[in-house]
C-alpha positions as YAML, in Angstrom:
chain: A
units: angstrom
residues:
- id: 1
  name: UNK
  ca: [84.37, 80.55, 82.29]
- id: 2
  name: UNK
  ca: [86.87, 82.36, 84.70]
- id: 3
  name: UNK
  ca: [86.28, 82.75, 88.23]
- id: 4
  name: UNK
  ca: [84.94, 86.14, 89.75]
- id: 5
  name: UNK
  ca: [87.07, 86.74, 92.09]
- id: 6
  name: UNK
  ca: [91.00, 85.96, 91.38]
- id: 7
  name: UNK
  ca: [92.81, 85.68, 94.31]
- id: 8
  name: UNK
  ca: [96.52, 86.98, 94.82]
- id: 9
  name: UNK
  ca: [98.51, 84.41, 96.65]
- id: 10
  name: UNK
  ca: [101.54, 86.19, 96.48]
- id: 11
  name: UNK
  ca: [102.24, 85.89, 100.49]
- id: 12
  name: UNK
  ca: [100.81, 82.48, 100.54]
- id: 13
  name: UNK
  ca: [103.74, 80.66, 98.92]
- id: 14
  name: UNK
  ca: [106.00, 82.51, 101.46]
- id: 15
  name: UNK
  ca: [108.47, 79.69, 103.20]
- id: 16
  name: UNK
  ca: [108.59, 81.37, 107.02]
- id: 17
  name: UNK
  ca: [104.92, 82.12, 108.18]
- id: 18
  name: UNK
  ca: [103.82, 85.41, 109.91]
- id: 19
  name: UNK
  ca: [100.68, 87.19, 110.71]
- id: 20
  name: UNK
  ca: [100.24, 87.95, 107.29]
- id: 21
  name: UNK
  ca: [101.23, 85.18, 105.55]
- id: 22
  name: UNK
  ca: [99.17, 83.34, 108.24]
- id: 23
  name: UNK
  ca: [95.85, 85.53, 106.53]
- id: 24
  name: UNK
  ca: [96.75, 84.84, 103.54]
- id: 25
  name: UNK
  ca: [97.19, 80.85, 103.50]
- id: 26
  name: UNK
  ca: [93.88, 80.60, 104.77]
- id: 27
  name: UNK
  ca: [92.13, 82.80, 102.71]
- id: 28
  name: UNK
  ca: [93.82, 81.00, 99.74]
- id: 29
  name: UNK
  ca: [92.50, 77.54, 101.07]
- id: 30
  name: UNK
  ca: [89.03, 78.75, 102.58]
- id: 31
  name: UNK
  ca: [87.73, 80.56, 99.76]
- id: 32
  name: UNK
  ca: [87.58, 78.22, 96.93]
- id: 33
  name: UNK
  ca: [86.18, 75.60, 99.25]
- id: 34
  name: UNK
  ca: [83.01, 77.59, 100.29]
- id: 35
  name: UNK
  ca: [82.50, 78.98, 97.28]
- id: 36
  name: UNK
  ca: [84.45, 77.28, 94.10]
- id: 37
  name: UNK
  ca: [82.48, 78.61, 91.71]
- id: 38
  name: UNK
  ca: [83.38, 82.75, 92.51]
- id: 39
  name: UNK
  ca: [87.42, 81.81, 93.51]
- id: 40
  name: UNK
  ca: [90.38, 81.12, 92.01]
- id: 41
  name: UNK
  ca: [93.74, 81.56, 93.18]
- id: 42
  name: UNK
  ca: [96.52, 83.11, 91.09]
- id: 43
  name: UNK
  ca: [100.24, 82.32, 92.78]
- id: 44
  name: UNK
  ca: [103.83, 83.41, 91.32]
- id: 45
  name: UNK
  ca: [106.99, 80.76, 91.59]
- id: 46
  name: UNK
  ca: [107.71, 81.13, 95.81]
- id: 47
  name: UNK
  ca: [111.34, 82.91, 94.35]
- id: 48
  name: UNK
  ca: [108.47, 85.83, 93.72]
- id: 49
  name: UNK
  ca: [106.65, 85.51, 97.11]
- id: 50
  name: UNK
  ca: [109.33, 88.66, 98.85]
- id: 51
  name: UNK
  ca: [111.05, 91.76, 96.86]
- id: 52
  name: UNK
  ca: [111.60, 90.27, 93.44]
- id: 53
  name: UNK
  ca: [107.74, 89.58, 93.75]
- id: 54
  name: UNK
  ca: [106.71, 93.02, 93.07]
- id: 55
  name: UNK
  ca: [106.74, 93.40, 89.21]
- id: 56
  name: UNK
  ca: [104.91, 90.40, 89.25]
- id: 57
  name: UNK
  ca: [102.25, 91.91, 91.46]
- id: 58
  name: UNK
  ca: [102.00, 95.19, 89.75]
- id: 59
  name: UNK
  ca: [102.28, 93.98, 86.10]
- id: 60
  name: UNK
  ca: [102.01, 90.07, 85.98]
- id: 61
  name: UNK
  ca: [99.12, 89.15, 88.09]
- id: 62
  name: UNK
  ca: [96.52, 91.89, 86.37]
- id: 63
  name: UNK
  ca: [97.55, 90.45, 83.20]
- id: 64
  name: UNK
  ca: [96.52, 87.24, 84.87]
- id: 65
  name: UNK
  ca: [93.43, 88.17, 86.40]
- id: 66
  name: UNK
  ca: [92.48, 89.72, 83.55]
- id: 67
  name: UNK
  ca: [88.68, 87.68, 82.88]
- id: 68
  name: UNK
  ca: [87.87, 88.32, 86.89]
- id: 69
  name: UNK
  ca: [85.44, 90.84, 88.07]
- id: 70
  name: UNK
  ca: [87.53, 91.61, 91.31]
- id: 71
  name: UNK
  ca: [91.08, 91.28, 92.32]
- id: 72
  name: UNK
  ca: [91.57, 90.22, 96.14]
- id: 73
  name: UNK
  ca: [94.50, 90.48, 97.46]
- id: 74
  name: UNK
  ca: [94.95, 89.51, 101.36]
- id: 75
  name: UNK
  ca: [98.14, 90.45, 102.37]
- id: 76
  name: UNK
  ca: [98.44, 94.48, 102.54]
- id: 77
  name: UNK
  ca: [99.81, 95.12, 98.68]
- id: 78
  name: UNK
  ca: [97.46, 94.97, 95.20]
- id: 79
  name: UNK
  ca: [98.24, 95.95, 91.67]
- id: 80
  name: UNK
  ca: [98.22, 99.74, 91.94]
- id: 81
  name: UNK
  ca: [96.85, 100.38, 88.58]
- id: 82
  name: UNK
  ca: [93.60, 98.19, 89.12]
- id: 83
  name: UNK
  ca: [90.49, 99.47, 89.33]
- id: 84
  name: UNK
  ca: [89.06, 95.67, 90.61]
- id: 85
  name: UNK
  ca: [90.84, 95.37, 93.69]
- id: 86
  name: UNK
  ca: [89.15, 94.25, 97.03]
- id: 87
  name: UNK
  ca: [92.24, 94.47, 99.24]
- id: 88
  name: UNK
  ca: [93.20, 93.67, 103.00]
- id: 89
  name: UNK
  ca: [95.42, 95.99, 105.07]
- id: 90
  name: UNK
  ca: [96.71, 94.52, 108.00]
- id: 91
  name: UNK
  ca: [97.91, 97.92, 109.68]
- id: 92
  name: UNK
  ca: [99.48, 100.65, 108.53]
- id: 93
  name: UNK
  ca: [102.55, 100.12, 110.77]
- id: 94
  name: UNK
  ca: [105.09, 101.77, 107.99]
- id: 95
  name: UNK
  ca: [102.98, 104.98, 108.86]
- id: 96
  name: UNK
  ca: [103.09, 104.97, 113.03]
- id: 97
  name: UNK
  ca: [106.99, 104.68, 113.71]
- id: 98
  name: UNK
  ca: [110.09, 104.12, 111.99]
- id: 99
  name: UNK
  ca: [110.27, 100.37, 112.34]
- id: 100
  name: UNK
  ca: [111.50, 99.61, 108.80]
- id: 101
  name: UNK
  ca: [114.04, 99.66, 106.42]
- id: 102
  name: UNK
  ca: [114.04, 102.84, 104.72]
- id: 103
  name: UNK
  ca: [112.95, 101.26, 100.74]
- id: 104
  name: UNK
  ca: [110.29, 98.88, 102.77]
- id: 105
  name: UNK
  ca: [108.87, 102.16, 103.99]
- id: 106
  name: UNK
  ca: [109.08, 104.49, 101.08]
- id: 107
  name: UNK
  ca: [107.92, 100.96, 98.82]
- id: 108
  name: UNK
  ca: [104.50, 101.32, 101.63]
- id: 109
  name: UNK
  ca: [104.06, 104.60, 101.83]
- id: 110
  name: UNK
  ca: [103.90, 105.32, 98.27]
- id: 111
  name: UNK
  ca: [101.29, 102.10, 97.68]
- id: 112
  name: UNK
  ca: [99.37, 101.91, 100.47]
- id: 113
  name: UNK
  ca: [97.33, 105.05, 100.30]
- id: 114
  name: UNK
  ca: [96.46, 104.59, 96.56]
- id: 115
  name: UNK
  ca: [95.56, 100.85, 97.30]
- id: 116
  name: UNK
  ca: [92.85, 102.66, 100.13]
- id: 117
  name: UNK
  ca: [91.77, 105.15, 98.15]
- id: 118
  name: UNK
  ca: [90.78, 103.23, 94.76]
- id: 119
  name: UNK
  ca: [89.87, 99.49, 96.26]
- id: 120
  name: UNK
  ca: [86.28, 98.94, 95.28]
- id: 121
  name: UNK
  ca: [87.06, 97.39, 99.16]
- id: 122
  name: UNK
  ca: [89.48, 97.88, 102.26]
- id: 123
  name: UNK
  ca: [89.25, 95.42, 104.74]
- id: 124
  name: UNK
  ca: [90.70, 95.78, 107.77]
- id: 125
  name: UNK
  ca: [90.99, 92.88, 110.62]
- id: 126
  name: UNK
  ca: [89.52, 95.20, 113.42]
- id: 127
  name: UNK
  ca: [87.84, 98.69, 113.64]
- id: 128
  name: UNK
  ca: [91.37, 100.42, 115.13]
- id: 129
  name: UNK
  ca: [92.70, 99.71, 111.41]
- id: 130
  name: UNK
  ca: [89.67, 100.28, 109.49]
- id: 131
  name: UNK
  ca: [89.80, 103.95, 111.34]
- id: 132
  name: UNK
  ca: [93.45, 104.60, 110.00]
- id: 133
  name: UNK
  ca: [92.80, 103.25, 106.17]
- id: 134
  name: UNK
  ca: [90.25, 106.54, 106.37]
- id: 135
  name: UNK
  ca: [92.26, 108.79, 108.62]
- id: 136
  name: UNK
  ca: [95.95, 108.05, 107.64]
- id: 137
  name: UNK
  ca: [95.32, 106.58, 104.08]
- id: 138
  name: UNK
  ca: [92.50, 108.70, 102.88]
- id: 139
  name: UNK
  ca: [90.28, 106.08, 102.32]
- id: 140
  name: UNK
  ca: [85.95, 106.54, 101.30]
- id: 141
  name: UNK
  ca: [84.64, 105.45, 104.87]
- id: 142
  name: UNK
  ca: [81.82, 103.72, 102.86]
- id: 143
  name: UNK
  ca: [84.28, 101.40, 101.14]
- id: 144
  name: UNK
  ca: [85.86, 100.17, 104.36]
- id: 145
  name: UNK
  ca: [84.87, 97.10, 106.53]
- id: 146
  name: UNK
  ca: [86.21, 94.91, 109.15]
- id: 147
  name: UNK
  ca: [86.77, 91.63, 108.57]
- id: 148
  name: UNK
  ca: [88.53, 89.80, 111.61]
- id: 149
  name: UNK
  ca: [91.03, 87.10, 111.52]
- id: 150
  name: UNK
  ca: [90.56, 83.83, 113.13]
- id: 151
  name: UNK
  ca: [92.35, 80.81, 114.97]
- id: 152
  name: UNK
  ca: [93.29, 77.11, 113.34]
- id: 153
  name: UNK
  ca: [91.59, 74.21, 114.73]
- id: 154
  name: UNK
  ca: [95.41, 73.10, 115.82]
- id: 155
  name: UNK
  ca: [95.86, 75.93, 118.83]
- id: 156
  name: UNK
  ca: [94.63, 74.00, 121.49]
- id: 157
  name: UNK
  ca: [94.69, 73.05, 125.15]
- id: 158
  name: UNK
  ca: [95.38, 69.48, 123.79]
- id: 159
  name: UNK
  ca: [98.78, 70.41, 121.44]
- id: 160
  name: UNK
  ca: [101.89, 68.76, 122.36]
- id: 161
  name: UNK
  ca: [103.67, 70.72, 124.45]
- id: 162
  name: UNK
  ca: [105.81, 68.27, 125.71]
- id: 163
  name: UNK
  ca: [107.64, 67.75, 122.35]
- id: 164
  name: UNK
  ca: [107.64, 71.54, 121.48]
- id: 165
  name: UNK
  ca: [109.83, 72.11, 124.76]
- id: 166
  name: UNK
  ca: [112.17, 68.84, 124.14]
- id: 167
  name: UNK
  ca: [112.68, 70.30, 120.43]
- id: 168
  name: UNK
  ca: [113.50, 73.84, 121.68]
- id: 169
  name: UNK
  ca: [115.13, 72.81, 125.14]
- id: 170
  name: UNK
  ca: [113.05, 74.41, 127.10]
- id: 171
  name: UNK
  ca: [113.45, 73.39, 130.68]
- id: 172
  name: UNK
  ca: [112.07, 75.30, 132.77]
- id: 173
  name: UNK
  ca: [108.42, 76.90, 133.27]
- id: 174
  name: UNK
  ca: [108.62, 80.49, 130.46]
- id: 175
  name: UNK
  ca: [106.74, 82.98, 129.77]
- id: 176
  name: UNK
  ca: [106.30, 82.98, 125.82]
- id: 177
  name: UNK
  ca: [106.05, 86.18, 123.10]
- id: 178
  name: UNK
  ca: [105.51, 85.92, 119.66]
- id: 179
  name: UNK
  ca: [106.11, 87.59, 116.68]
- id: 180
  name: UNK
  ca: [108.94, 89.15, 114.01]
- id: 181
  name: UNK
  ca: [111.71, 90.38, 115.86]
- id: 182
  name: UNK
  ca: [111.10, 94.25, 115.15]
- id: 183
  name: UNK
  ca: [111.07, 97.75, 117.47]
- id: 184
  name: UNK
  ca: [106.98, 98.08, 116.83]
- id: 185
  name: UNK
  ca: [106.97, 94.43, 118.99]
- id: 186
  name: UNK
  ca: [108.91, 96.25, 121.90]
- id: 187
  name: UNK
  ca: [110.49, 93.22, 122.93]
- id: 188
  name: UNK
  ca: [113.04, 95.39, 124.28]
- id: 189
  name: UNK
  ca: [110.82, 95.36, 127.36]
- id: 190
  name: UNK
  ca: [111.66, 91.78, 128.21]
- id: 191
  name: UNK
  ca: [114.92, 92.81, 129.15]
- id: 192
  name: UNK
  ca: [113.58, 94.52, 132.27]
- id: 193
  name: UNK
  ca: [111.10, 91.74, 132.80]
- id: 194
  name: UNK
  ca: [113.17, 89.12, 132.08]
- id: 195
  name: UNK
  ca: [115.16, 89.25, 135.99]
- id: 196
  name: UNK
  ca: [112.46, 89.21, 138.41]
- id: 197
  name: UNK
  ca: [110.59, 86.56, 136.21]
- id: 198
  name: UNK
  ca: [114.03, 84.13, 136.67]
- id: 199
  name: UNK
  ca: [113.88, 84.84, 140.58]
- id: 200
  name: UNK
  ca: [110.26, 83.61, 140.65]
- id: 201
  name: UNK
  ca: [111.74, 80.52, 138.33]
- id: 202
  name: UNK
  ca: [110.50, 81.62, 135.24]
- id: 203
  name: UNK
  ca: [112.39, 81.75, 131.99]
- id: 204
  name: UNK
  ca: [111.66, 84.66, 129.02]
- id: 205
  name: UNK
  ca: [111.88, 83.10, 125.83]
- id: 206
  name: UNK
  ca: [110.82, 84.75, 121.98]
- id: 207
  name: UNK
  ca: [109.59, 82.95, 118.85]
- id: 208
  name: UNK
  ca: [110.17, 84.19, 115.43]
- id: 209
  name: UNK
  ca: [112.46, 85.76, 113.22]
- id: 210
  name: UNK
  ca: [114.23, 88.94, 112.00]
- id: 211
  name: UNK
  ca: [113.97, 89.78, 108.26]
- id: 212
  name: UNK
  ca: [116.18, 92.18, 105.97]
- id: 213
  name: UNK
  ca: [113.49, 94.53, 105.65]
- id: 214
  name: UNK
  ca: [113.37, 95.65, 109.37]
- id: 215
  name: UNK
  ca: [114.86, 97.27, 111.57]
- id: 216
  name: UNK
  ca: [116.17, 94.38, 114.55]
- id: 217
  name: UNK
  ca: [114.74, 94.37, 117.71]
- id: 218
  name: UNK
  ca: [117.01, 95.18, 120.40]
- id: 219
  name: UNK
  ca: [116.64, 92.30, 123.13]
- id: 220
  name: UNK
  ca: [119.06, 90.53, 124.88]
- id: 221
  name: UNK
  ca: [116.13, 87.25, 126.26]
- id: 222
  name: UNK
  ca: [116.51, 84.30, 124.88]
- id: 223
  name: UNK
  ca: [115.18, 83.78, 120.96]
- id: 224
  name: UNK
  ca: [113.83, 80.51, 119.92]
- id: 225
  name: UNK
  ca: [113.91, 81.86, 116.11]
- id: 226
  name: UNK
  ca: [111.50, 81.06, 113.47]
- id: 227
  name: UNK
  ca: [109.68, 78.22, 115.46]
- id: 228
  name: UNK
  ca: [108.02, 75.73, 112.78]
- id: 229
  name: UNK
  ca: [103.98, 75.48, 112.13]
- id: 230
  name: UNK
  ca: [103.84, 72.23, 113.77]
- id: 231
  name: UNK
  ca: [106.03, 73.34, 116.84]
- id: 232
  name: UNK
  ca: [103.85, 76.24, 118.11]
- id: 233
  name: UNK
  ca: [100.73, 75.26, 119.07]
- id: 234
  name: UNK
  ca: [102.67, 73.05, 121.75]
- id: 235
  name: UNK
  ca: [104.80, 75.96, 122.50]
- id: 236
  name: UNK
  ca: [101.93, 77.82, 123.03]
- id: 237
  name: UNK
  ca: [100.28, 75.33, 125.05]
- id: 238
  name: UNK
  ca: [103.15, 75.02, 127.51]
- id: 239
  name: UNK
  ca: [103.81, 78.53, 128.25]
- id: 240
  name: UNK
  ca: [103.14, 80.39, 131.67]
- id: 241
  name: UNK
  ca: [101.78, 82.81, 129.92]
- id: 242
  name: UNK
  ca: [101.88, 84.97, 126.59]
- id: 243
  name: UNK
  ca: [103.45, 88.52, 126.25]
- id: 244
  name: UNK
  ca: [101.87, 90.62, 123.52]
- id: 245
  name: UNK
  ca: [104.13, 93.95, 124.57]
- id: 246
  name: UNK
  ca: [103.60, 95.36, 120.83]
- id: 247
  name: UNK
  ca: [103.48, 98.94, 120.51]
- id: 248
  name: UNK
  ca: [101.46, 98.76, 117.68]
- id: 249
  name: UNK
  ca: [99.42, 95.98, 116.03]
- id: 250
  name: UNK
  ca: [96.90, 96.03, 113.17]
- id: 251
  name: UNK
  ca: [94.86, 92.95, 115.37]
- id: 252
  name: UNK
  ca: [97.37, 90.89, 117.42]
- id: 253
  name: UNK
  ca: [96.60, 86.68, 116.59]
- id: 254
  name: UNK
  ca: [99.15, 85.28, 118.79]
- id: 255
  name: UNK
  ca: [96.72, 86.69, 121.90]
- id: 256
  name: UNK
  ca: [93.68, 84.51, 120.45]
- id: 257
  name: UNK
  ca: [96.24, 81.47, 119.59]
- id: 258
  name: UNK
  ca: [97.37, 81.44, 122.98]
- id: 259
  name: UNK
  ca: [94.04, 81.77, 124.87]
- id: 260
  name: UNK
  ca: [93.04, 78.54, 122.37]
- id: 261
  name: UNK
  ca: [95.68, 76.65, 123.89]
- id: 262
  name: UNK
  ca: [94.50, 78.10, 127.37]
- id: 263
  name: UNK
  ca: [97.53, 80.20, 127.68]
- id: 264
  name: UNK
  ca: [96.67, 83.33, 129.74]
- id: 265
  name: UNK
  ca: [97.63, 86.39, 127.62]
- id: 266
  name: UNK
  ca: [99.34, 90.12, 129.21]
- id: 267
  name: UNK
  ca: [98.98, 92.74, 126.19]
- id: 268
  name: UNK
  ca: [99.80, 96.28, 125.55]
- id: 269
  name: UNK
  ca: [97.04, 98.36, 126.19]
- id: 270
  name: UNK
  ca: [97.63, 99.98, 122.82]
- id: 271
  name: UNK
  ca: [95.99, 100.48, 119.45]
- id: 272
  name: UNK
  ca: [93.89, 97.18, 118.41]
- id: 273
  name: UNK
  ca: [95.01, 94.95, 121.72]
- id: 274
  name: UNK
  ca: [91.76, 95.70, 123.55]
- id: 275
  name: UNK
  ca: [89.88, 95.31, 120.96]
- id: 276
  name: UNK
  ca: [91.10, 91.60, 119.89]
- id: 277
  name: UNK
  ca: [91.45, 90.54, 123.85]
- id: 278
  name: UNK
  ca: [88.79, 92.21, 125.15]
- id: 279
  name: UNK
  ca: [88.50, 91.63, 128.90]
- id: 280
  name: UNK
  ca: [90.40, 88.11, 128.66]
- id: 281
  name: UNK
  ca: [93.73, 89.36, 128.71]
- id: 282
  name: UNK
  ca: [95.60, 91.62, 130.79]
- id: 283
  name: UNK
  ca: [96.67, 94.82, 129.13]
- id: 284
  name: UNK
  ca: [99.25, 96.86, 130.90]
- id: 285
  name: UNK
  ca: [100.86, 99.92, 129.65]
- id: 286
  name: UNK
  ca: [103.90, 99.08, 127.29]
- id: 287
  name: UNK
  ca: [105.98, 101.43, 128.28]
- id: 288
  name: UNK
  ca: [105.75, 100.11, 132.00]
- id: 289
  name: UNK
  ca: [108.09, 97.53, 132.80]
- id: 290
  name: UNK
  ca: [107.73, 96.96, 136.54]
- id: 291
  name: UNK
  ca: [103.56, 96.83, 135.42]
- id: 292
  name: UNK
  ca: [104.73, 94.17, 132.83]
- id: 293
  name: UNK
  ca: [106.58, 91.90, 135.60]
- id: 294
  name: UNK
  ca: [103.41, 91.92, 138.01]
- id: 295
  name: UNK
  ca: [100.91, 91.44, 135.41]
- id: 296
  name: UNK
  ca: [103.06, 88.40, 133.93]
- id: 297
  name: UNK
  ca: [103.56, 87.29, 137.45]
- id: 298
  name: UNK
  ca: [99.93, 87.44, 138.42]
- id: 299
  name: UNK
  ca: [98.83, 85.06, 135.17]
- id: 300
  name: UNK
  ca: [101.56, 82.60, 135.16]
- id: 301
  name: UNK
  ca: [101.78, 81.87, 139.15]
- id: 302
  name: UNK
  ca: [98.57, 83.23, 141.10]
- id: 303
  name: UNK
  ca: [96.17, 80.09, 140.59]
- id: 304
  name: UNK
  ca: [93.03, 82.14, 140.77]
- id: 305
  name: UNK
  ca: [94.24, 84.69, 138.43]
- id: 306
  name: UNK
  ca: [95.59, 82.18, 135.88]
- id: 307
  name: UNK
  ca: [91.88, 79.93, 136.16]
- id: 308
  name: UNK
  ca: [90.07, 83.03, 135.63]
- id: 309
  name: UNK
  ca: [91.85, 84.44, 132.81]
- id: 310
  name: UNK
  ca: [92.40, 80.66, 130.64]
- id: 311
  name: UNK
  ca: [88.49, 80.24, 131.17]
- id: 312
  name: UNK
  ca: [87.82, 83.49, 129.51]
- id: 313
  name: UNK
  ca: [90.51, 83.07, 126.67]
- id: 314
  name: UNK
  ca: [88.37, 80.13, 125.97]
- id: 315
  name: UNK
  ca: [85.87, 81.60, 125.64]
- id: 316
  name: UNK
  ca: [86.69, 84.42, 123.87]
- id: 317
  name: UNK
  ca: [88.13, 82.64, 120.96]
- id: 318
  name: UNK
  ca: [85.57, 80.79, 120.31]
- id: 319
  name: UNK
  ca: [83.97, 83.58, 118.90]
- id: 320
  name: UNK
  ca: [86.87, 83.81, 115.85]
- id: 321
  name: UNK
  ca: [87.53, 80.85, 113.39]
- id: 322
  name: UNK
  ca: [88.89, 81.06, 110.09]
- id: 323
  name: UNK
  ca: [85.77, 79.71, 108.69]
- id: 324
  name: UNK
  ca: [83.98, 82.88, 110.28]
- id: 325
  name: UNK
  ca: [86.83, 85.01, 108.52]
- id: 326
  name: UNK
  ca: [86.19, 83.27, 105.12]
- id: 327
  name: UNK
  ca: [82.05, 83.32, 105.29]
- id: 328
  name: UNK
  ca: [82.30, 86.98, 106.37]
- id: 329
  name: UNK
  ca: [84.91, 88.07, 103.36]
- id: 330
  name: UNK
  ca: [82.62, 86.41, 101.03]
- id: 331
  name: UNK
  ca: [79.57, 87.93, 101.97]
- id: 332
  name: UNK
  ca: [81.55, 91.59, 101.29]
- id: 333
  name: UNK
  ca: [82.34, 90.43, 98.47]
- id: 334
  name: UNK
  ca: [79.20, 88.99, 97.27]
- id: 335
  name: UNK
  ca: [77.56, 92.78, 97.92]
- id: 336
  name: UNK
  ca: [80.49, 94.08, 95.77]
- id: 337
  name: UNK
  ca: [79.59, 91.48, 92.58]
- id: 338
  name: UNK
  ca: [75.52, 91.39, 92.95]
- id: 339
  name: UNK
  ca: [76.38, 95.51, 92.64]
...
């Protein structure tokens, strides 16, 4: 007998890892083990994890599912046609700014509000998002949750961070941010941050990537690139301190992966920041780069400061695993079958 639940692992098979794919790869592998008997994962070839992918989403993978009760898919997109889907939207970044290529946008705009609208369930990682899938996508309120996202067991105070600086020659005490190199990210603001940090000794350094979809970023600090799974906990782990400058950001992970590797954590004060870092990070005003520089200088070099701010990142996360993320999806989605 097939599975109740058939789970789209489109993003999962993805080679370079984001925030999304991040969701998705544990959902994939959390699922099935807590409950085998409701879960089973449907995945394309990984040539159809990006653009070629979509067909296969919108015609292949209902086809596919066809014996399971529900359809959840974890990564923002669904088959558009189902009526079975239980879907997760990240953010509905495509709809705040133009940050995208103009087909990634239109391909977003067009799908995102029918996904809202006809999911038996949208989940959103934290109630900033779950207020736009009702206000910007027109979603039933009463169909909506929030589900948040959680941190690996390997972002800790105790990865190597050692070997992540010798692999990325990183020689001198930095300050760390994280995340696809796009405008919404604002890592144009390192720029202005990026001198007084070297006169106090401190280097500005960016992991991750650019991808043909979006619009580039427009720094000039130094970029690491796509930084492998096993390289950034350490990197992480042996940064001054995190900046989370993002103008917009559907829940913001990299703030609880740093405070797990007691990394203190300066954030935008903007849309789902406060809510994800509550008061264990710093949140500054984006848009204020001489706020940035003192707020970065304060975590990384003023002892008290820094002890203060690592002891509550600790604690903090400790409130979001993965398993939590998995037992909580399930138990939405139980409601949604026992119905």
């Amino acid at each position: 007998m097939s599975a109740p639940v058939a789970i789209n692992a489109r993003a999962a098979v993805r080679r370079e890892i984001g925030g999304v794919e991040r969701v998705a790869r544990e959902l994939v592998a959390r699922l099935p083990a807590l409950r085998p008997d409701r879960y089973r994962v449907i995945a394309p070839r990984p040539a159809l994890a990006h653009r070629r992918g979509h067909a296969w989403e919108q015609l292949a993978l209902p086809a596919l599912a066809l014996r399971s009760e529900l359809v959840l898919s974890p990564a923002n997109l669904a088959p558009a046609a189902s009526s079975r889907n239980v879907v997760m939207i990240q953010d509905v970044a495509p709809f705040m700014g133009d940050w995208y290529g103009s087909l990634y946008s239109r391909w977003h705009r067009f799908l995102l509000p029918r996904l809202a609208r006809r999911a038996r369930l949208a989940i959103a990682p934290s109630e900033v998002v779950r207020l736009q899938l009702v206000d910007v996508l027109g979603a039933d309120p009463g169909r909506t949750c929030v589900v948040p996202l959680g941190v690996d067991e390997r972002f800790s105070e105790r990865a190597d961070a050692e070997r992540a600086a010798a692999r990325h020659d990183l020689r001198r005490p930095y300050v760390l941010a994280v995340g696809t190199d796009l405008p919404r990210k604002n890592f144009a603001l390192l720029n202005r941050v990026a001198e007084p940090l070297g006169r106090e000794g401190l280097e500005v350094v960016i992991a991750g990537s650019s991808r043909a979809y979006m619009q580039p970023g427009a720094h000039t600090v130094r970029s690491l690139g796509y930084v492998a799974e096993e390289d950034l906990p350490g990197l992480y782990a042996g940064a001054a301190a995190l900046a989370m400058p993002s103008l917009y950001e559907g829940f913001g992970l990299p703030c609880l992966e740093a405070m797990a590797c007691a990394t203190p954590v300066v954030a935008s004060d903007r849309s789902s920041l406060p809510e994800t870092c509550g008061e264990a990070g710093l949140l500054v005003d984006p848009g204020d780069a001489g706020a940035f520089t003192r707020a970065l200088l304060t975590a990384a070099l003023e002892p008290s400061a820094r002890d203060r701010l690592v002891a509550a990142g600790l604690e903090r996360v400790r409130r979001f695993t993965w398993d939590r993320t998995a037992q909580s999806m399930d138990a939405a989605i139980g409601e949604l079958l026992e119905a």
